[in-house]
C-alpha positions in Angstrom: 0.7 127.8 19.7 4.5 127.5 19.9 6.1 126.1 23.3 8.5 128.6 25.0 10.7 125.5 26.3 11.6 127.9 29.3 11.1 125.7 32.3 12.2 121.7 32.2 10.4 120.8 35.2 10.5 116.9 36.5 8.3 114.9 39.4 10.5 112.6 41.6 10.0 109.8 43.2 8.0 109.5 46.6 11.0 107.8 47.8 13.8 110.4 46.4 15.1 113.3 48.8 14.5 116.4 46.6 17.4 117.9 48.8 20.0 114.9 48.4 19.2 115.5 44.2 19.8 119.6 44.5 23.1 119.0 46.4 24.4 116.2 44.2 23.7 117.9 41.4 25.4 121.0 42.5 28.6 119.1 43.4 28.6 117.8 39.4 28.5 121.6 38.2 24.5 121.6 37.9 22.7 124.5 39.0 18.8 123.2 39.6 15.7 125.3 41.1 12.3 124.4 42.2 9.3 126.3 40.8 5.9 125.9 41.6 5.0 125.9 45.4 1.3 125.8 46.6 -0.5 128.7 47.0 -0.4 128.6 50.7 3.1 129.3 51.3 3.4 132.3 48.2 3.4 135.4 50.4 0.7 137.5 49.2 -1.9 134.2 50.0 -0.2 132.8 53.6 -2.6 135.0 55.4 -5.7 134.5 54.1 -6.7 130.9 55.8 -6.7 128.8 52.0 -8.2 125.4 52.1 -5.5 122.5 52.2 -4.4 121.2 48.6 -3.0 118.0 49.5 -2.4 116.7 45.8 -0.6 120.3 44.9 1.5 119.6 48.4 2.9 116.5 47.1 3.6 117.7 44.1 5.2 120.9 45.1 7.2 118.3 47.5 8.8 116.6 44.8 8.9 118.6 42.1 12.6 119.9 40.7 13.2 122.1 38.0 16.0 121.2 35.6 18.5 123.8 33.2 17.0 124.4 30.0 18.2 127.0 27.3 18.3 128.1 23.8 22.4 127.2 23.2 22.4 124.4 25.9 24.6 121.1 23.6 23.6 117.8 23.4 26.9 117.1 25.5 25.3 119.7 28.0 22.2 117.6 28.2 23.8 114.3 28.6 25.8 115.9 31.6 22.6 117.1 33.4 20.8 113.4 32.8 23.8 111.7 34.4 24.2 113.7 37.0 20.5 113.2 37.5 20.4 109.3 37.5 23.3 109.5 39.4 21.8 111.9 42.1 18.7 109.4 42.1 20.5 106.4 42.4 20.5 104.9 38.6 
């Protein structure tokens, strides 16, 4: 099977504010997006009294969806990561 490399999604730390990364990053240019929220809170499933999925809750806390795409540059990609390690304080 060949990958679609459509979604560059990435796990931050407990200790990073997701929203503090999203709005440093904007300020540098970088547009980011979060995918993947837990069942519970999609629409069509917030009414229909799902069990708690702690593990997924975290992980839908923290998760952070970078840009990816077909003509991005190397010089595109090193922009993103700096902005990143900046945004996260390294």
């Amino acid at each position: 099977m060949t990958p679609a490399y459509h979604i560059f999604s990435i796990l931050l730390g407990e200790d990073v504010d997701r929203i503090k990364v999203i709005e440093s990053m904007k300020r540098d240019g970088i547009q980011t997006s979060i995918h993947y929220p837990v069942i519970q809170e999609l629409s069509a499933y917030k009414d229909l009294g799902l069990d708690d999925t702690p593990i997924a809750g975290e992980i839908s806390k923290r998760e952070l969806t970078l840009p990816l795409y077909p003509t991005m540059t190397l010089e595109q990609v090193r922009m993103v990561t700096e902005s990143l390690k900046k945004a996260i304080g390294q």
